[in-house]
GURONU-759103 format. One record per residue (C-alpha): residue number from 1; x, y, z. Coordinates in nm, 4 decimals, decimal comma, m for minus. Each point is the difference from the previous one (the first is absolute). Layout:
ATOM/NUM/X/Y/Z
...
END
This chain:
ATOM/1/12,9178/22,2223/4,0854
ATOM/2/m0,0272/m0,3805/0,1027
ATOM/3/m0,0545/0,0784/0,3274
ATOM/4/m0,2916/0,2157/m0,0242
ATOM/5/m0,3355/m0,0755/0,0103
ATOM/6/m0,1499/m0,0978/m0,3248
ATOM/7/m0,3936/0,0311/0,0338
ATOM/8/m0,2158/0,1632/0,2696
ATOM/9/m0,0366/m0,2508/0,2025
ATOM/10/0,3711/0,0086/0,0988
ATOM/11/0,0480/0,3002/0,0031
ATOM/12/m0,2887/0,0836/0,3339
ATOM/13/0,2172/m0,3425/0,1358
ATOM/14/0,3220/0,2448/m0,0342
ATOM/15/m0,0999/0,2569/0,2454
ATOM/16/m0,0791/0,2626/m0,2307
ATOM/17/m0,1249/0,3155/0,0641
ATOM/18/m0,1420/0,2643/m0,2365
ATOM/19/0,1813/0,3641/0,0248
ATOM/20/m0,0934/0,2992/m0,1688
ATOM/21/0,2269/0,1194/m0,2494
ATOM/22/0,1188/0,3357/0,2474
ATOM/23/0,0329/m0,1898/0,2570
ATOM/24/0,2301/m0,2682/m0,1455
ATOM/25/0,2303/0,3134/m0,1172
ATOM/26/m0,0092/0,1730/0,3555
ATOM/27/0,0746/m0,3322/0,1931
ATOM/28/0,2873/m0,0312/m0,2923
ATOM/29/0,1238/0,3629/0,1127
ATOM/30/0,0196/m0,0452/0,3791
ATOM/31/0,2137/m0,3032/m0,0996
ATOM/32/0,2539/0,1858/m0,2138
ATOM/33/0,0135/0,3143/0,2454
ATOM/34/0,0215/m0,2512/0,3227
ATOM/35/0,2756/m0,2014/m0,1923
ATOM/36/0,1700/0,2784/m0,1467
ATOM/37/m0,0278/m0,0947/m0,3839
ATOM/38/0,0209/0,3026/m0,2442
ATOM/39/m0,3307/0,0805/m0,0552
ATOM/40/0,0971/0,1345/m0,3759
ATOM/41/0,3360/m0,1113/m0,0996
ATOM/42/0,1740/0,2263/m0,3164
ATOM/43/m0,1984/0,3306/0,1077
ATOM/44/0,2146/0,2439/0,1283
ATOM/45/m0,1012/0,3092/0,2170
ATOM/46/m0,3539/m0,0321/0,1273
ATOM/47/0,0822/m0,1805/0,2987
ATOM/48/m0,0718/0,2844/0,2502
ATOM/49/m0,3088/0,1898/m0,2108
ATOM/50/m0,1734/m0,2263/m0,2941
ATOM/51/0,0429/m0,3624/0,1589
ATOM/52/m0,1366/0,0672/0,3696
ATOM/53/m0,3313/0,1647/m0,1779
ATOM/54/m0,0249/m0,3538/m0,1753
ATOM/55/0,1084/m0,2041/0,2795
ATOM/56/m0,3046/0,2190/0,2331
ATOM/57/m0,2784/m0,0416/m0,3554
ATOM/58/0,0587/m0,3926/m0,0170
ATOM/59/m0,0108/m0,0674/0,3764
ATOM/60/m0,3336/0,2290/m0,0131
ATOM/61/m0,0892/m0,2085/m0,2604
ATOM/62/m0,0942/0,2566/m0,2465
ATOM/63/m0,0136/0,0417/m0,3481
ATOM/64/0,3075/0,2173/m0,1079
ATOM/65/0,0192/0,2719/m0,2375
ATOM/66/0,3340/0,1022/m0,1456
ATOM/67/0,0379/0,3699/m0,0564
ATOM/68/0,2967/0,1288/m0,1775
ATOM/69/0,2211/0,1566/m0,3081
ATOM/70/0,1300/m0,2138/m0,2633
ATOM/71/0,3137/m0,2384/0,0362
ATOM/72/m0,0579/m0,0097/0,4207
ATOM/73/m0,0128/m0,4090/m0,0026
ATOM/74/m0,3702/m0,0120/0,0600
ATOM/75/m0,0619/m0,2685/m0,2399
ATOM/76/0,2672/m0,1975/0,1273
ATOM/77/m0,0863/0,0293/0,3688
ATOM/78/m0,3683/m0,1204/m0,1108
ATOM/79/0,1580/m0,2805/m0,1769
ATOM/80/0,2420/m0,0461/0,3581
ATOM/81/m0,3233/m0,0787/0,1983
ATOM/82/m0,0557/m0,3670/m0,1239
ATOM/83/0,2780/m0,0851/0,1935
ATOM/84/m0,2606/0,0417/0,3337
ATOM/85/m0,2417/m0,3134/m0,1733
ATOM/86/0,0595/m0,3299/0,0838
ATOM/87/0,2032/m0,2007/m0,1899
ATOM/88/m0,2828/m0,2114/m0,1436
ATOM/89/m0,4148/0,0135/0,0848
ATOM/90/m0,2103/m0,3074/m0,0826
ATOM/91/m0,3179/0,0466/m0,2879
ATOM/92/m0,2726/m0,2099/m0,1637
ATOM/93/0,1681/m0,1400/m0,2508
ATOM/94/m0,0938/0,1730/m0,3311
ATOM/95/m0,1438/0,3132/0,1596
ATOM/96/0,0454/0,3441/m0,1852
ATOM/97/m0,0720/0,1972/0,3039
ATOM/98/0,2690/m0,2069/0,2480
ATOM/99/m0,2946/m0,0925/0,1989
ATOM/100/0,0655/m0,1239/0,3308
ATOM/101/m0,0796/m0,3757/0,0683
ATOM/102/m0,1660/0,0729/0,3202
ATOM/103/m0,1194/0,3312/m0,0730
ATOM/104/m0,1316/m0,0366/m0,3964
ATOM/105/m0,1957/0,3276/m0,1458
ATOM/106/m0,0074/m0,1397/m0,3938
ATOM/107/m0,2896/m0,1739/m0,1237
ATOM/108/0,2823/m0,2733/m0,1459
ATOM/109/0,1865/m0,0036/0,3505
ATOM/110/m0,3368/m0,0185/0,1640
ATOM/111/m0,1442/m0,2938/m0,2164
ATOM/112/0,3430/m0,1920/0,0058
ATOM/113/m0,0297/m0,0301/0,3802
ATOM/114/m0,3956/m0,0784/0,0058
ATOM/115/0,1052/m0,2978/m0,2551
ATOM/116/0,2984/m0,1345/0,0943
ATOM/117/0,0239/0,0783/0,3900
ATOM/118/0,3294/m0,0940/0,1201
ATOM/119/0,1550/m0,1202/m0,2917
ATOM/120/m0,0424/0,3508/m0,1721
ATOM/121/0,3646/0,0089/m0,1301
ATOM/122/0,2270/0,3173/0,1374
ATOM/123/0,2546/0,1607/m0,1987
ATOM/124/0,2708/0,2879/0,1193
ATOM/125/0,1045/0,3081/m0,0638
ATOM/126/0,3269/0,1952/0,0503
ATOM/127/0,0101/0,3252/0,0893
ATOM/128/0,0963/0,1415/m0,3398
ATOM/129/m0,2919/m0,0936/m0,1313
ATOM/130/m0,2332/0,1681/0,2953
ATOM/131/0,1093/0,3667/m0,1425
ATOM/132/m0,1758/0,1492/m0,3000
ATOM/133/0,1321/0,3392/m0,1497
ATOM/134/m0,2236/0,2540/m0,2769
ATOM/135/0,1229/0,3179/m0,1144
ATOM/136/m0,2520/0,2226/m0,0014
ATOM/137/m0,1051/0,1310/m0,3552
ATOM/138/m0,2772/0,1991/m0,1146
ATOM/139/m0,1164/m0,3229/m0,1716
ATOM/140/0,0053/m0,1822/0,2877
ATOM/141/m0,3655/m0,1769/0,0753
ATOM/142/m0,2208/m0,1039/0,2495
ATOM/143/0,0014/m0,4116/m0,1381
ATOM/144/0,3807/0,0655/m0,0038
ATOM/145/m0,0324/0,0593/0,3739
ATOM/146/m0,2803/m0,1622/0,1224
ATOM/147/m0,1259/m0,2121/m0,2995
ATOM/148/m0,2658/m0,0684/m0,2506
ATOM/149/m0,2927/m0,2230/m0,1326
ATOM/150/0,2302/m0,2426/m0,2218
ATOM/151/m0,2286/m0,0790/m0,2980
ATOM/152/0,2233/m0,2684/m0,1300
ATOM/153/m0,1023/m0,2136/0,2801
ATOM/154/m0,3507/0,0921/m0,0509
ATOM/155/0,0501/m0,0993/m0,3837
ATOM/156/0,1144/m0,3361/0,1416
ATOM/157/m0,3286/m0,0521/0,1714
ATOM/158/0,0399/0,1482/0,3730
ATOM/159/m0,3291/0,2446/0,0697
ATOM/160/0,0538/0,3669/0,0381
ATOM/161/m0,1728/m0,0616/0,3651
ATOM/162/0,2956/m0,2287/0,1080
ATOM/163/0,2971/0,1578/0,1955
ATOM/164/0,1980/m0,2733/m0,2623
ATOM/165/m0,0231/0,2509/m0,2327
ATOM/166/0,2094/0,2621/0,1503
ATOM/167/0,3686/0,1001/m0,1196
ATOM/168/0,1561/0,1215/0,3150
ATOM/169/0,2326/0,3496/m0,0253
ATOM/170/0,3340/0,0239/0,1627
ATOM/171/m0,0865/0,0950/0,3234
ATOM/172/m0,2514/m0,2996/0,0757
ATOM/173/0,3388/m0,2221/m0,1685
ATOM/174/0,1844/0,1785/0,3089
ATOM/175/m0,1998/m0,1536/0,2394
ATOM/176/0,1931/m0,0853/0,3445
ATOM/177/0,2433/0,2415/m0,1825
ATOM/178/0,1272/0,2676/m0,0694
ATOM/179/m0,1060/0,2290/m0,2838
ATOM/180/0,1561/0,3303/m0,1060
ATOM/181/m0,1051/0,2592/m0,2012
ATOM/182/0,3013/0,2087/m0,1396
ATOM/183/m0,0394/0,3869/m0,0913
ATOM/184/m0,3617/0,0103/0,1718
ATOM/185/m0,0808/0,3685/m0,1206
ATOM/186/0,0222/m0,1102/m0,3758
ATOM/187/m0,3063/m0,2188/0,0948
ATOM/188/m0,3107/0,1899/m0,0972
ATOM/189/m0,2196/0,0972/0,2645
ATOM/190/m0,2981/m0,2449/m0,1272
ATOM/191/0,2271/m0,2828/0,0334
ATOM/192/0,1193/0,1432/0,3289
ATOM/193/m0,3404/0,0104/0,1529
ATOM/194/m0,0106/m0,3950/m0,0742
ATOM/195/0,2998/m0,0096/0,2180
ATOM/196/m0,2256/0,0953/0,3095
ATOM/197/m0,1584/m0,3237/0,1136
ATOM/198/0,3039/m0,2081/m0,1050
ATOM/199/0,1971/0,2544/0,2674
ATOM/200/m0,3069/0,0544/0,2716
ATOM/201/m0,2105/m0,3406/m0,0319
ATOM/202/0,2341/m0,2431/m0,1131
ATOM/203/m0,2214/m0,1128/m0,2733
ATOM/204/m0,1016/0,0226/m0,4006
ATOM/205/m0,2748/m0,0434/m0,2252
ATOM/206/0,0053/m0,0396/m0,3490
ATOM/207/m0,2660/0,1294/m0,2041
ATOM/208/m0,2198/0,0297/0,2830
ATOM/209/0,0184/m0,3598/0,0467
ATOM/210/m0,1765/m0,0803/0,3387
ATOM/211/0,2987/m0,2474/0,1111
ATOM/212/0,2420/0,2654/0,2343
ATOM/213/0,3498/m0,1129/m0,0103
ATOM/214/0,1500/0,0521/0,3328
ATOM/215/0,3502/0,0024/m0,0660
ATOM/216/0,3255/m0,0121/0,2365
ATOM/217/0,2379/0,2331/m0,2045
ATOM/218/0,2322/0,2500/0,1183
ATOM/219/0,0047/0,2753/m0,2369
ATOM/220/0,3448/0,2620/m0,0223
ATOM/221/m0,0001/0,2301/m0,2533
ATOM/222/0,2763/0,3162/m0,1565
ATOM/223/m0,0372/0,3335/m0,0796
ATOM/224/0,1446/0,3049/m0,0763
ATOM/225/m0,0840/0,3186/0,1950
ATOM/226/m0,3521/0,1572/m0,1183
ATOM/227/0,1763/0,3803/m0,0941
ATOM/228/0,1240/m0,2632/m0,2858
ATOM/229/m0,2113/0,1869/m0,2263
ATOM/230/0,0580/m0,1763/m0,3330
ATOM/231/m0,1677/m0,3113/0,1977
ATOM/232/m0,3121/m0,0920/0,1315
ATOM/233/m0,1348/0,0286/0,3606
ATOM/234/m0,0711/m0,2051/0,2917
ATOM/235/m0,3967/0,0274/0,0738
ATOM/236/m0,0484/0,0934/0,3593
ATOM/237/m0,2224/m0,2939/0,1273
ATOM/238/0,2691/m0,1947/m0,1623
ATOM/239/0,3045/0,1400/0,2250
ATOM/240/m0,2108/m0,0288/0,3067
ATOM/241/m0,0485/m0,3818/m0,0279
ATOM/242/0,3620/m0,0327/m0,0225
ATOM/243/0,1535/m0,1157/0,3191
ATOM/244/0,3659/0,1668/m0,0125
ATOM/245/0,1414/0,2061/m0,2296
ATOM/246/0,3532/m0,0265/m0,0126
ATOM/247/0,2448/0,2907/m0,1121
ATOM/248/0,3188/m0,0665/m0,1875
ATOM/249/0,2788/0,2277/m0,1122
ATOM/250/0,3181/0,0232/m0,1561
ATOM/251/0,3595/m0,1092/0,1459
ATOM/252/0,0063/0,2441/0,2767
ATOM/253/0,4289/0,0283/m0,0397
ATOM/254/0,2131/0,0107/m0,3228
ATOM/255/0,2238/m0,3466/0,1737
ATOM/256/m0,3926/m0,1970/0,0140
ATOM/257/m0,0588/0,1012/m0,4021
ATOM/258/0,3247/m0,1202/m0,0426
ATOM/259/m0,0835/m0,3180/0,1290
ATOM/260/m0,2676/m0,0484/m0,1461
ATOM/261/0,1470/0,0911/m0,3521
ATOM/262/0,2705/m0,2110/0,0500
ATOM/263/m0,2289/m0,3050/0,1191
ATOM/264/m0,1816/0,0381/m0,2853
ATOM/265/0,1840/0,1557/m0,2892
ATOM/266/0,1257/m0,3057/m0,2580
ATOM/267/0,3929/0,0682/0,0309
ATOM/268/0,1810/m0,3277/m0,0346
ATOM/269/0,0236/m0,0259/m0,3760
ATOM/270/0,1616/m0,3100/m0,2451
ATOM/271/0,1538/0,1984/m0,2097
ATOM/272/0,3455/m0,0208/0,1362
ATOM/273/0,0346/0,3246/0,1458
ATOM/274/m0,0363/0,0222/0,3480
ATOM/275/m0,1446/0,3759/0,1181
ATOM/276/0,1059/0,1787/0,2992
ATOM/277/m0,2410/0,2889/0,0806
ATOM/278/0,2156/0,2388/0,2573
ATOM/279/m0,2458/0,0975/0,2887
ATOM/280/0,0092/0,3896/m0,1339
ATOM/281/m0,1322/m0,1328/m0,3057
ATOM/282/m0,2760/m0,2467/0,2348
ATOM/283/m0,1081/0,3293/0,1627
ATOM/284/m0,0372/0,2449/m0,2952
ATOM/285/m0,2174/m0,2712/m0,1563
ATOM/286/m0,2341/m0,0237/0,3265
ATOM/287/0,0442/0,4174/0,0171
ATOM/288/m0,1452/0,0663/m0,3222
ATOM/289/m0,3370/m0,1791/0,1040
ATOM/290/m0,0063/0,1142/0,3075
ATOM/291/0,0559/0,4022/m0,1305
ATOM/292/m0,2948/m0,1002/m0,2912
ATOM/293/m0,2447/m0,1059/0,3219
ATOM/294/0,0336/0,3992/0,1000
ATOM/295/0,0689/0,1805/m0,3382
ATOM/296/m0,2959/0,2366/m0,0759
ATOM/297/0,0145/m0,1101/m0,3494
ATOM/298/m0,0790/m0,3773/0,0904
ATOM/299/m0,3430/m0,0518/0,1008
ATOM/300/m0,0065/m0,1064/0,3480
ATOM/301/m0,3303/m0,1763/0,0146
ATOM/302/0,1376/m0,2287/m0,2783
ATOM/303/0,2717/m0,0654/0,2358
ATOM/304/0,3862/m0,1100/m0,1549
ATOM/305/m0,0188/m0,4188/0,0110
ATOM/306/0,2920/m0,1411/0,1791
ATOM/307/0,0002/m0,2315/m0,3242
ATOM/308/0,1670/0,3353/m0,1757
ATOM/309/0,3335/m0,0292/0,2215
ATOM/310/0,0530/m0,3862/m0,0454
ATOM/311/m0,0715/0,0756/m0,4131
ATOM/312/0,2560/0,3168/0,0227
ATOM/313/0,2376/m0,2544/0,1655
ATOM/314/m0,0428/m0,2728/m0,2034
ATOM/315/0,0795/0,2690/m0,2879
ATOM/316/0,2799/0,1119/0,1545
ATOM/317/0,1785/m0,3382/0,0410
ATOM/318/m0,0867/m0,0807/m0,3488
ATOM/319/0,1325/0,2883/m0,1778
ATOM/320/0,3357/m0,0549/0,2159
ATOM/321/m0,0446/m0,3700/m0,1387
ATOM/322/m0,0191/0,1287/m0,3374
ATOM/323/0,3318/0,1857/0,0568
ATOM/324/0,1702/m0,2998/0,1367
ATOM/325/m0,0777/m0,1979/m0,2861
ATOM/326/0,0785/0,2576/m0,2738
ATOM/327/0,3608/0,0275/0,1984
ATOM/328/0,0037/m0,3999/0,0319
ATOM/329/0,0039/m0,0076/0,3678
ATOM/330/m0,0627/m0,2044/0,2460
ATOM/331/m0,1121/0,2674/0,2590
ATOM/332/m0,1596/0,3520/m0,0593
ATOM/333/m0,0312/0,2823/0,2778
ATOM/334/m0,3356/0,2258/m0,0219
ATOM/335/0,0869/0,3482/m0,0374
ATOM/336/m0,1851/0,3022/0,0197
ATOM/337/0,0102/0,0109/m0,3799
ATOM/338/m0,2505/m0,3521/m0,0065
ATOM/339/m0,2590/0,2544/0,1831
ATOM/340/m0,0631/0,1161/m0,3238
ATOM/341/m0,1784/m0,3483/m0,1151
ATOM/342/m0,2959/0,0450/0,2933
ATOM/343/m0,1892/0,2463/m0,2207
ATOM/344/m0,1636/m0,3081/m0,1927
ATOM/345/m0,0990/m0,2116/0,3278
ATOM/346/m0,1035/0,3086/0,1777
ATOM/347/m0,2513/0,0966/m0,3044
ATOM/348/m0,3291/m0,0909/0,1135
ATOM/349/0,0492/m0,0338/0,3362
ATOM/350/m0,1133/0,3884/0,1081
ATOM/351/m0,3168/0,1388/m0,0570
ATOM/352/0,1309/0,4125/m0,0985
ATOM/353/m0,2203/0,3417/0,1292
ATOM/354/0,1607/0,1614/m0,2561
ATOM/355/m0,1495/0,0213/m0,3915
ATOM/356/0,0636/m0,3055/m0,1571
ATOM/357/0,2563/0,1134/m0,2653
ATOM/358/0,2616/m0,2385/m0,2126
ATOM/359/0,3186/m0,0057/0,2558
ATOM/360/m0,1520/0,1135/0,3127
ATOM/361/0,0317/m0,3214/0,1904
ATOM/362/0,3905/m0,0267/m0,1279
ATOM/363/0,0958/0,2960/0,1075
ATOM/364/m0,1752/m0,0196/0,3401
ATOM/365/0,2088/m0,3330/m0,0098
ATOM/366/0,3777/0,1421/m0,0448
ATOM/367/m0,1380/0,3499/0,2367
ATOM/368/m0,0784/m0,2978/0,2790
ATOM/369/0,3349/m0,1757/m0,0896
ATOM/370/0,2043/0,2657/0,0327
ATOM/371/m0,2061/0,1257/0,3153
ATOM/372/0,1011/m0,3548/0,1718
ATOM/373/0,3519/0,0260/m0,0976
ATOM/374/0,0263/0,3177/0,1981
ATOM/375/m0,1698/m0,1144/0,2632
ATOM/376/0,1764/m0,3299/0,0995
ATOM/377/0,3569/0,2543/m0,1267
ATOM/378/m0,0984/0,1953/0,3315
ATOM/379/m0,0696/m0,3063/0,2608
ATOM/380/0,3690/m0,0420/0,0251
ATOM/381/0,1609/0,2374/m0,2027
ATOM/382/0,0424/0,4103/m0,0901
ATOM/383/0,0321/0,1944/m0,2932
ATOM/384/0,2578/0,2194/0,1571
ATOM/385/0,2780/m0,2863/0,0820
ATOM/386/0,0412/m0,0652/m0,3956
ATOM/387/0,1137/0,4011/m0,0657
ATOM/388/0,2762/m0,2110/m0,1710
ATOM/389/m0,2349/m0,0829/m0,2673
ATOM/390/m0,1979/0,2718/m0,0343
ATOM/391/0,3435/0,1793/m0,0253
ATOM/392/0,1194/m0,2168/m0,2755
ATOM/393/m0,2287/0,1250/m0,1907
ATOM/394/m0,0184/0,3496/0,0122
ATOM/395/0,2805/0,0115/m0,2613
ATOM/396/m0,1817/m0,1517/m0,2390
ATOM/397/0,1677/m0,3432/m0,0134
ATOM/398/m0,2944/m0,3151/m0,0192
ATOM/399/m0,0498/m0,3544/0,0745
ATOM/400/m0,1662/m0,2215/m0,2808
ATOM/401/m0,1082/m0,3095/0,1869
ATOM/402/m0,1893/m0,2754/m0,1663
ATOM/403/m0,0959/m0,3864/m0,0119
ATOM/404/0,2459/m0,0778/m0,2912
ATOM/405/0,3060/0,0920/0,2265
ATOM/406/0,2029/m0,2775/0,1431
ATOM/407/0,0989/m0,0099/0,3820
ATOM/408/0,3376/0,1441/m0,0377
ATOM/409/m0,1157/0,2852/m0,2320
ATOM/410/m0,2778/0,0926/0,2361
ATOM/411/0,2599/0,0282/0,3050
ATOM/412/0,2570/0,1852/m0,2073
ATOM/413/m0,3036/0,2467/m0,1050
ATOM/414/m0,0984/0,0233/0,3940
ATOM/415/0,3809/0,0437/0,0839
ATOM/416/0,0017/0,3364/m0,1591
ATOM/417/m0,1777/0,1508/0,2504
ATOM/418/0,2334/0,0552/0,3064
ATOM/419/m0,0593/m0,2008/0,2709
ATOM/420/m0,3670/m0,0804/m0,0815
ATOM/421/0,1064/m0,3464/m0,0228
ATOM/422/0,0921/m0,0664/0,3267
ATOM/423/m0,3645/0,1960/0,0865
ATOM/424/m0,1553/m0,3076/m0,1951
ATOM/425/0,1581/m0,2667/0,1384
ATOM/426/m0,0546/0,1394/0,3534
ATOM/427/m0,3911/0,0352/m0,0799
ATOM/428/0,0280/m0,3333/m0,1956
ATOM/429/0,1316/m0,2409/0,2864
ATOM/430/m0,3149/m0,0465/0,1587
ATOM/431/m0,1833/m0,1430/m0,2808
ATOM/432/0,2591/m0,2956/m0,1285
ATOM/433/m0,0539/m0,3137/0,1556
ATOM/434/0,2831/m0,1414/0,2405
ATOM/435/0,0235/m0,2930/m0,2266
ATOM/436/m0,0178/0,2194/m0,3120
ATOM/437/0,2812/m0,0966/m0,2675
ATOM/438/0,2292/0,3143/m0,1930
ATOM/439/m0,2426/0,0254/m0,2997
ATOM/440/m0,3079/0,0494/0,2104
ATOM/441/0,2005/0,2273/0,2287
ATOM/442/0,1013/0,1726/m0,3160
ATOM/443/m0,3391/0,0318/m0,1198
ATOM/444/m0,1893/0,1008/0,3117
ATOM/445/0,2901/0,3011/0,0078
ATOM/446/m0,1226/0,1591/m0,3634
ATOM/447/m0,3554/m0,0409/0,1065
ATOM/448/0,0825/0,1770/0,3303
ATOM/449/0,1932/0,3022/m0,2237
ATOM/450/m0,3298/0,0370/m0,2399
ATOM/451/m0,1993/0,0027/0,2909
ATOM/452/0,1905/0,2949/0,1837
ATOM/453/0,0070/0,1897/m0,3450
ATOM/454/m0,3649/m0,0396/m0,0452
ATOM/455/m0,0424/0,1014/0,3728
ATOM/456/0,2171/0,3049/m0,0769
ATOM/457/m0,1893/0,0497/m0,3198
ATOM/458/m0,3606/m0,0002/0,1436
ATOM/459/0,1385/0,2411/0,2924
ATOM/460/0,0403/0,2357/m0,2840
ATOM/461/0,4427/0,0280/0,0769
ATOM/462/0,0612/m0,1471/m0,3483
ATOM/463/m0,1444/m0,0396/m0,3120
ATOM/464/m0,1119/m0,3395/m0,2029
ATOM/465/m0,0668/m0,0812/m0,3955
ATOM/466/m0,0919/m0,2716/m0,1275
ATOM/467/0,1805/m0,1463/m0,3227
ATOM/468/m0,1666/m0,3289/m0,1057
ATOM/469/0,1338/m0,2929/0,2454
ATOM/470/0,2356/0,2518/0,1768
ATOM/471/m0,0269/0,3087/0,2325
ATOM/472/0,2121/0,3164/m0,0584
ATOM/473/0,0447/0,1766/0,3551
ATOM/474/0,1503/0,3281/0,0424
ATOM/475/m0,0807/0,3688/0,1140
END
């Protein structure tokens, strides 16, 4: 800061040059893409489809409009493009409106200048504080957006005739920002319609006041898809003085929701037990959202958040937690069994066709988790090379499995079943770690057994009852 100019006077002496807001984020752009920078470091699998539709709106400069289901990052990417301001832009000191010192359009910016000239002081601003964010609610007003006669400062002795009387909204406070508006369709239309100038003119009254603000603001908004019935709409003249409209989806693979998960899913704990999720385990998790996205009992225009896999996981490590601290361990393997604790984080987080009954979303729940068991079962292995097990069984005998068993018993209860041990640890060996130490080994082999037997069960070869903590298997 001390070697920046401090009044107007200094700062013309500088060189400076005003630059609209767009154009300060394109000539930010071409910079990143001709040096190679990430243009949105932590997002993960929009680099061929969402981010080139971006890249094309903010070199066009356009205002952007993002359109898509819940839990697809849009916020986040919104939040991502402040990283294309400058690091700082120089003000009129004490302006509300960030008015530029050799472009003012405030009465206070405007008067400063005429009365001090040159020595009008100058103040900066980061680029945090150049991005403005309202979620739209029904509530929502036009002096919230654009602003309002403030009769406090008319009660102090301003006249209702002077601009000094205005309270300016958020979007006036964005300018030679950005401002973003977040679930536009849950704006109501009236307040919509006030959006029109702002997006076509680039200026707002308030109250009819005959002062036009001409603002330099780059406006982005979210939204879900209008077949989003629940929600409101997007009025046409609305959409057609938005620039872009950029489409995003879900993780396109089950490895890029995996990443994602695991990027964001809160897994390193302090409670002494360290967690190791097998990857069989990783991809059930990431299955089960991924099946609820195309299950004809999940509302598709609702959409299944991606925020539903990295709660399921965080579930899943904590219930594994739970056992390694009831057992006084230091480490815990997930197991199939710990699937069981996603039916409280996945609550909530699917919108059902079906009638709204007490238990329907549970059920849909373990129907999903049991559909993703047998589907990452078949990737890489069949029903028909355990006949050993299924075999086993058809004499009557069972296998009682359950969290309150220690290693050793587990292993001996697995050993019972000829030669299906050496069919786990075959099917187990790519999921320890090279570096992995006997008790995670171990552990990662009993998770690997109650995975196959779940596989086996949910491609209807053997039969599964559950007893409390435990699972009886049999025929």
């Amino acid at each position: 800061m001390s070697g920046r100019p401090k009044n107007l006077g200094e700062l013309k002496a500088s060189g400076y040059r005003t630059q609209s807001v767009k154009l300060e984020i394109r000539n930010n752009l071409l910079q990143k893409l001709r040096s190679g920078q990430p243009l949105f470091p932590g997002i993960v699998g929009y680099d061929e489809t969402v981010t080139p539709q971006i890249v094309n709106a903010v070199l066009s400069q356009h205002d952007i409009l993002f359109l898509g289901l819940r839990g697809q990052g849009k916020t986040r990417l919104l939040r991502m493009l402040t990283s294309l301001l400058d690091d700082y832009i120089p003000v009129v000191a004490g302006s509300e409106i960030n008015d530029d010192p050799l472009a003012p359009i405030s009465k206070f910016a405007r008067d400063q200048i005429a009365t001090l000239g040159d020595d009008c002081p100058v103040d900066y601003v980061g680029r945090d504080e150049r991005y403005h964010e309202k979620l739209a609610t029904p509530d929502v007003t036009i002096a919230d957006l654009i602003g309002e006669l403030d009769l406090i400062k008319h009660a102090e002795g301003r006249h209702l005739a002077s601009e000094d009387v205005l309270h300016f909204g958020l979007i006036p406070r964005s300018h030679r920002g950005i401002f973003c508006m977040n679930e536009l369709p849950d704006l109501s239309p009236k307040i919509q319609v006030g959006l029109f100038n702002v997006l076509e003119e680039r200026d707002v009254q308030i109250r009819g006041f005959p002062v036009r603000l001409n603002l330099d603001v780059c406006m982005v908004f979210s939204a879900n898809p209008e077949d989003y019935t629940n929600r409101g709409r997007l009025v046409t003249p609305l959409k057609d003085r938005i620039g872009s409209v950029v489409r995003t989806h879900y993780p396109l693979s089950r490895e890029l929701g995996m990443q994602i998960t695991a990027e964001n899913a809160w897994t390193v704990r302090d409670s002494g037990v360290q967690v190791v999720v097998p990857k069989f385990i990783q991809e059930v998790v990431e299955e089960v959202s991924r099946l609820a996205r195309t299950s004809p009992h999940v509302n598709a225009a609702s959409g299944v958040s991606v925020r539903m896999s990295i709660a399921n996981y965080e579930n899943v490590v904590s219930n594994a937690e739970r056992r390694g601290c009831l057992a006084n361990r230091g480490i815990a393997i997930a197991r199939p069994s710990d699937l069981s604790a996603i039916t409280a984080s996945s609550r909530g987080k699917m919108e059902l066709n079906m009638t709204e009954e007490t238990g329907q979303e549970d059920k849909l729940v373990g129907r999903l988790v049991d559909e993703a068991i047998k589907t990452i079962f078949d990737l890489r292995l069949s029903a028909k090379q355990f006949r050993n097990v299924a075999e086993h069984f058809e004499g009557g005998k069972t296998l009682d499995l359950g969290e309150g068993l220690s290693d050793a018993e587990y292993l001996k209860r697995i050993d019972a079943v000829k030669g299906f041990r050496a069919q786990v640890e075959q099917y187990a060996a790519e999921s320890v770690p090279s570096d992995a130490s006997a008790e995670v080994k171990t552990g990662i082999l009993i998770s690997a057994a109650e995975f196959i037997l779940d596989g086996l069960y949910a491609n209807n070869r053997i039969n599964k009852k559950p007893k409390g903590s435990s699972s009886i298997y049999g025929q």
